[in-house]
C-alpha positions in Angstrom: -118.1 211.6 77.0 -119.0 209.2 79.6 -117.5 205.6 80.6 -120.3 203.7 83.2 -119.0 200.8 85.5 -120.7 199.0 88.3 -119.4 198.5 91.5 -121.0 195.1 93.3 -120.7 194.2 96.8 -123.2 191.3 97.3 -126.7 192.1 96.9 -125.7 196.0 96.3 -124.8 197.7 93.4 -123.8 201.1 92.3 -123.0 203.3 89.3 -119.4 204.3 89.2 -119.1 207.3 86.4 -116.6 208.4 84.4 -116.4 211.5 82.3 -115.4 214.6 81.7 -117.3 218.0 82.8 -120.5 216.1 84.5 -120.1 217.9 88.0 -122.9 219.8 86.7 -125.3 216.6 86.1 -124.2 214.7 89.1 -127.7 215.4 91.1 -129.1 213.3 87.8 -127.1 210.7 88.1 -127.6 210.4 91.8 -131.2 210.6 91.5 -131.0 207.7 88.9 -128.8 205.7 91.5 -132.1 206.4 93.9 -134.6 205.0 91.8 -135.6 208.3 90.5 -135.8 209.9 94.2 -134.1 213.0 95.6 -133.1 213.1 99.1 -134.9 215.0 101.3 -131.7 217.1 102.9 -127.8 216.6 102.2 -124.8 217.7 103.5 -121.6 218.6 101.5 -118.7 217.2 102.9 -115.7 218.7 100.8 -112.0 219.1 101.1 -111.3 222.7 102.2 -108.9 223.5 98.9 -112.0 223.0 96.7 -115.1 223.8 98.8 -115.1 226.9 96.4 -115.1 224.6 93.5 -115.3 221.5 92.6 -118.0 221.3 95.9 -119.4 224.4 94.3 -120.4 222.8 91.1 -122.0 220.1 92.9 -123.8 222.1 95.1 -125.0 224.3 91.9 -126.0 220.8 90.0 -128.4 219.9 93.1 -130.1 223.9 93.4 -130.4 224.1 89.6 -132.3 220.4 89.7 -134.4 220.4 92.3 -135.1 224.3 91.8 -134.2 225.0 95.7 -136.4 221.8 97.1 -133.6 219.9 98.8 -132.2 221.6 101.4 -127.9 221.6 101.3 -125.7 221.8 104.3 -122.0 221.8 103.5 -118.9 221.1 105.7 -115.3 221.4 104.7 -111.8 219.7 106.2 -108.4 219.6 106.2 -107.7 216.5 104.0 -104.5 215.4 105.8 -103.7 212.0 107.2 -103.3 213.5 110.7 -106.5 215.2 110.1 -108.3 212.1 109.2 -109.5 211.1 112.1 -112.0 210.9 115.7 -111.6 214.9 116.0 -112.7 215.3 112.1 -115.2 212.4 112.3 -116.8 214.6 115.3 -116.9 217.7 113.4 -118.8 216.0 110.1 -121.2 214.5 112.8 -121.8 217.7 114.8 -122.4 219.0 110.8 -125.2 216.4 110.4 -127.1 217.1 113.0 -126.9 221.3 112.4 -128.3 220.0 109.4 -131.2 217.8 110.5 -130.4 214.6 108.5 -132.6 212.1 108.7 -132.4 209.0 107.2 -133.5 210.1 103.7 -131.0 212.1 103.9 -127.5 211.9 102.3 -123.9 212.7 102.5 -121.8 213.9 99.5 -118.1 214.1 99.7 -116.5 215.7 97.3 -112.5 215.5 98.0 -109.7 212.7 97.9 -109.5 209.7 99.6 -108.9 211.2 102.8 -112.5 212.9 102.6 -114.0 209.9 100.9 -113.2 207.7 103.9 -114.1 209.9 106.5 -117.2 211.2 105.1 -118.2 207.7 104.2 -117.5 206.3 107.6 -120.0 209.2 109.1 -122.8 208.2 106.6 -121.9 204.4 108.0 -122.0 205.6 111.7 -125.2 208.7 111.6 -128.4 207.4 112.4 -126.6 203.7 112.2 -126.2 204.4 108.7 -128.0 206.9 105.8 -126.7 207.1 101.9 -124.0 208.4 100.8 -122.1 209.4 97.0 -118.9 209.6 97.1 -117.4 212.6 94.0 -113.7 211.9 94.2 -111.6 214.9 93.0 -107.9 213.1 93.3 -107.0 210.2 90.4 -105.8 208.1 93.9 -109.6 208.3 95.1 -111.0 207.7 91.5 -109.1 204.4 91.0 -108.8 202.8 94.4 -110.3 205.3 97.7 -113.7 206.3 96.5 -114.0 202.7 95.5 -115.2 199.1 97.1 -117.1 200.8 99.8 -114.2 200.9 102.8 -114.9 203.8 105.0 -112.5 205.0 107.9 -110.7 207.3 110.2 -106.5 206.7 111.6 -106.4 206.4 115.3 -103.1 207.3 117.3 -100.6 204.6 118.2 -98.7 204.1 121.3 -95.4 204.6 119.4 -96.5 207.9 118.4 -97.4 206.9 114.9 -100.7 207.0 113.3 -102.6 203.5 113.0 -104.2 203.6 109.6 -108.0 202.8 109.0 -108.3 201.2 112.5 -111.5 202.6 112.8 -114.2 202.1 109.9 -117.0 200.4 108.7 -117.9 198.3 104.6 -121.0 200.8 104.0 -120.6 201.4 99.5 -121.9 204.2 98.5 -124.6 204.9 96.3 -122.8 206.1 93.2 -119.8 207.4 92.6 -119.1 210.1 90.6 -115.8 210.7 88.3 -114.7 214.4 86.6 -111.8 213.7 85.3 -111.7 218.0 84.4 -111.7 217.7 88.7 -107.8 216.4 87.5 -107.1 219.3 86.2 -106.2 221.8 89.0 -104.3 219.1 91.0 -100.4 220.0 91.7 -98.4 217.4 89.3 -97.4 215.4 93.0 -100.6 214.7 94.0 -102.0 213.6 90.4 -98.7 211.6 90.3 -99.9 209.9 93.4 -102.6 208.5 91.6 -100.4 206.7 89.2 -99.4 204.5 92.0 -102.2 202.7 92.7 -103.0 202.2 88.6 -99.2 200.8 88.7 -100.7 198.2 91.7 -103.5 197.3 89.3 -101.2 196.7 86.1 -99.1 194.4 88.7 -102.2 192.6 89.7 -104.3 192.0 87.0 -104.5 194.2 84.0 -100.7 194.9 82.1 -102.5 197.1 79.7 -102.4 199.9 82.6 -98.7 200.6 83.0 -97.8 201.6 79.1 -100.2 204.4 79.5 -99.2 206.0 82.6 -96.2 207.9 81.5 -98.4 209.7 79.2 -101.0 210.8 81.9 -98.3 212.4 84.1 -96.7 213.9 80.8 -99.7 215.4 80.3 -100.2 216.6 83.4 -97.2 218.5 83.9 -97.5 220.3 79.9 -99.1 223.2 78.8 -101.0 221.4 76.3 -104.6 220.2 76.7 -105.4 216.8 78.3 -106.9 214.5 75.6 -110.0 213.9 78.6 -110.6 210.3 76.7 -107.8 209.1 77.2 -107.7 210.0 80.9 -111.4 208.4 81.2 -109.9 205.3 79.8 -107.0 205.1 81.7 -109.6 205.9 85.0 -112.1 202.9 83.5 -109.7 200.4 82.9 -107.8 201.1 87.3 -111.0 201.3 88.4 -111.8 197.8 86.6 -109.5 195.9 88.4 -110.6 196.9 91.5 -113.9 196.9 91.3 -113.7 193.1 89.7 -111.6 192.1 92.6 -113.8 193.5 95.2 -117.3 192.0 93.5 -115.5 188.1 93.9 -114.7 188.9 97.7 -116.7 192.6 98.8 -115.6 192.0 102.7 -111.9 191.0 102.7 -112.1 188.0 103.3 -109.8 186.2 101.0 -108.7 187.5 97.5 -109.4 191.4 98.3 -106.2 191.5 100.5 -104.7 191.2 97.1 -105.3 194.6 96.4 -102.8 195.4 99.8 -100.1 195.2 97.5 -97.1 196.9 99.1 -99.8 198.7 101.5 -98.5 197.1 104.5 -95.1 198.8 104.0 -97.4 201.7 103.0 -99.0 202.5 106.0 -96.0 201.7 108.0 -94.5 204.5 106.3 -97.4 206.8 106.6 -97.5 206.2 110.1 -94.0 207.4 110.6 -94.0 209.9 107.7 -97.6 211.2 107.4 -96.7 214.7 106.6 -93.9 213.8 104.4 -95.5 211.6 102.0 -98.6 211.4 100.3 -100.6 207.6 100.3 -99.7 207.2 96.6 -96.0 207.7 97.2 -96.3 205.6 100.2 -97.5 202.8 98.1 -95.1 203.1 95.2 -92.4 202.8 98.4 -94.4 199.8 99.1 -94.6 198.1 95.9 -90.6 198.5 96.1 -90.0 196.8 99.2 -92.6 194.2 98.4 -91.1 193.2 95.2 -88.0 193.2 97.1 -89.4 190.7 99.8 -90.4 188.8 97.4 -87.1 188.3 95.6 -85.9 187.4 98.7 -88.4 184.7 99.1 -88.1 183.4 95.5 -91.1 184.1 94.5 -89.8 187.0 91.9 -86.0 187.2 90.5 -84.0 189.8 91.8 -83.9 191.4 88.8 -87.7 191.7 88.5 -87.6 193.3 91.6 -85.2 196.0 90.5 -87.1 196.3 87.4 -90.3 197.6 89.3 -88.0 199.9 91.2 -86.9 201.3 87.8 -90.1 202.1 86.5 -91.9 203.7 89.7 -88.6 205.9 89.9 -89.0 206.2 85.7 -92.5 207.7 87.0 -91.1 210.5 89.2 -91.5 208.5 92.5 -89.0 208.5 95.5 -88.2 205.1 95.8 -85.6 205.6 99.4 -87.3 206.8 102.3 -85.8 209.6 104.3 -82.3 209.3 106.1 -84.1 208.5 109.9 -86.3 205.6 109.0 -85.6 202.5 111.5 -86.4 199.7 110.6 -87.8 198.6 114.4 -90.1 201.5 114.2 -91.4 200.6 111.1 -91.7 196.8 112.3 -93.7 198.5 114.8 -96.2 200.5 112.9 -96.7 197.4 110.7 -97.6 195.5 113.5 -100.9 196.8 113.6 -101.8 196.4 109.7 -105.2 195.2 109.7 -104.2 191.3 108.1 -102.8 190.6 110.7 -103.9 187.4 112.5 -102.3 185.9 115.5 -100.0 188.3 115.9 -98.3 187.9 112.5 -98.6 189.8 109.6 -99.9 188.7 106.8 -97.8 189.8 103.4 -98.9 190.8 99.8 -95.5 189.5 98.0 -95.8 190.3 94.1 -95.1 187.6 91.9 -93.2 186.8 88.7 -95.0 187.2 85.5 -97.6 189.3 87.3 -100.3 188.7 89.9 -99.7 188.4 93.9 -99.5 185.7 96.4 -101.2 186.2 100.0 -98.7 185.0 101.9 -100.2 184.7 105.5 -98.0 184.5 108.9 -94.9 185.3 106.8 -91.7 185.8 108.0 -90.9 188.7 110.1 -87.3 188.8 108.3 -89.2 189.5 104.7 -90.6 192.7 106.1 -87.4 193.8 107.3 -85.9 193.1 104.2 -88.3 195.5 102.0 -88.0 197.7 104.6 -84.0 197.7 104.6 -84.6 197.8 100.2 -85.8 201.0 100.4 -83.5 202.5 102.7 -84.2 202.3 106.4 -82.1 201.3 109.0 -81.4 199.0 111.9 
């Protein structure tokens, strides 16, 4: 029960796998992915809530297929957003070299987005770059983090707030790896998160996405068993979008900022907020006060706009940030989104009918505007 895509950035490509229960053949798959070689040593980089686990299984997959010939190293974090960063970077490097990589070697991480990108950015930065698989455990990291071959770490902001990503490197992995049974011991909020960033792709591209989301978190929060494929389509077709998007433009530099819908708002919220909010809820915040910018811009009737409210709230998320958001702090954290050029931001703005406009040096006053929609204050 297996769905195969293929991610494309230039001249590289790379499995991305989708099924249910293949933790235990991922050293297979990986080995396929490497032209039928193993790597000569790897270390494990795993979020510490599953290093007993998920990390477990794929540790087992490699000792059972190379009957104890590759030597494994493993390392486990704290997958928060404050975590996320030149402190944790350090400690996965220090890891590497404990474990004699050499440039044969390879990186596995085996977590959410927060591990993907910062286990990723270490295979980008080690010997000036080795392989790497990225095993996503989170439905946020199988449809958008584990994919397009981003890597990253926060770094502090003067304000206080954390910058998002500032640091990081393109470097795709060499497969990635999708258990949708990984789904399956995640508390309902942070499989919900997930469902924000298939919403984004249903916005962008693919309308098909939306009608089955409410059945996914149904699912998730029931006793009864989880029809695995339908959560493998569901996966497949999120995934699709991105990876589409990201083969016409791998480095960002045009239509792949579509895929920042409502992220700059995101990430302005995360940098105030980061232990409040997870990065899926910041997003489904975003898409709120994007759609709500736009409206104000004409690009999408108000309506619209309130419609998209409706149906992330329909979803379970919070769609009004907490009573002591400012909107100059915000401002402030936005200010050093990563589209920025010039000193102005550059906007993803939704648009009626579906699809997004890049709107580039936009107005300051449509920020403040999605900010005020969802509920800070001057």
């Amino acid at each position: 029960m297996t769905r195969e895509l293929v991610q494309r950035m230039g001249s590289e490509s790379a499995p991305v796998i989708i099924g249910s229960g293949i933790l235990a053949s991922v050293a297979g798959h990986v080995r396929r992915a490497n032209g039928g070689k193993n790597p000569s040593k790897i270390l494990i980089v795993a979020d510490e809530s599953i290093a007993a686990t998920w990390a477990s299984d794929v540790e087992k997959s490699w000792r059972n297929d190379s009957h104890g010939a590759v030597e494994i190293s493993h390392v486990s974090i704290c997958a928060t957003e404050s975590n996320k960063c030149a402190q944790t970077w350090s400690k996965v490097m220090d890891a590497a070299v404990r474990a004699n990589l050499d440039r044969q070697g390879l990186i596995v991480a085996v977590g959410g987005g927060i591990v993907t990108d910062i286990a990723g950015f270490c295979a980008a930065t080690y010997l000036r770059g080795i392989a790497w698989v990225a095993v996503p455990t989170t439905l946020l990291g199988m449809v958008d983090a584990a994919l397009g071959g981003k890597t990253g770490m926060n770094l502090p902001l003067a304000n206080g707030g954390i910058g998002k990503n500032l640091a990081g490197a393109f470097w795709p992995p060499l497969a990635v790896i999708c258990d949708t049974l990984a789904l399956t011991s995640l508390p309902p909020r942070i499989f919900r998160a997930g469902l924000a960033e298939c919403f984004k792709h249903s916005m962008l591209v693919d309308r098909s996405i939306e009608p089955l989301l409410p059945g996914a978190s149904g699912s998730y929060q029931s006793s009864e068993p989880v029809d695995q494929w339908k959560m493998i389509d569901l996966i497949a077709r999120s995934a699709a979008v991105k990876l589409d998007i990201v083969a016409a433009d791998p480095r960002e530099a045009n239509q792949r900022m579509l895929l920042n819908l409502g992220h700059t708002f995101a990430h302005a919220i995360e940098s105030q907020f980061s232990d409040e909010f997870f990065h899926g809820e910041a997003v489904a915040l975003g898409l709120v006060a994007a759609a709500s910018a736009s409206a104000a811009s004409g690009a999408m009737a108000p309506a619209d706009a309130s419609a998209i409210r409706d149906r992330l709230a329909a979803l379970g998320f919070a769609v009004v940030l907490p009573q002591q958001a400012n909107v100059g702090n915000l401002e402030k954290s936005a200010g050093f989104d990563k589209k920025r050029l010039a000193g102005r931001l550059t906007l993803i703005l939704p648009k009626a009918g579906g699809g997004a406009d890049i709107v580039r040096q936009a107005d300051p006053e449509l920020l403040r505007i999605g900010l005020r929609a969802i509920g800070a204050v001057d």
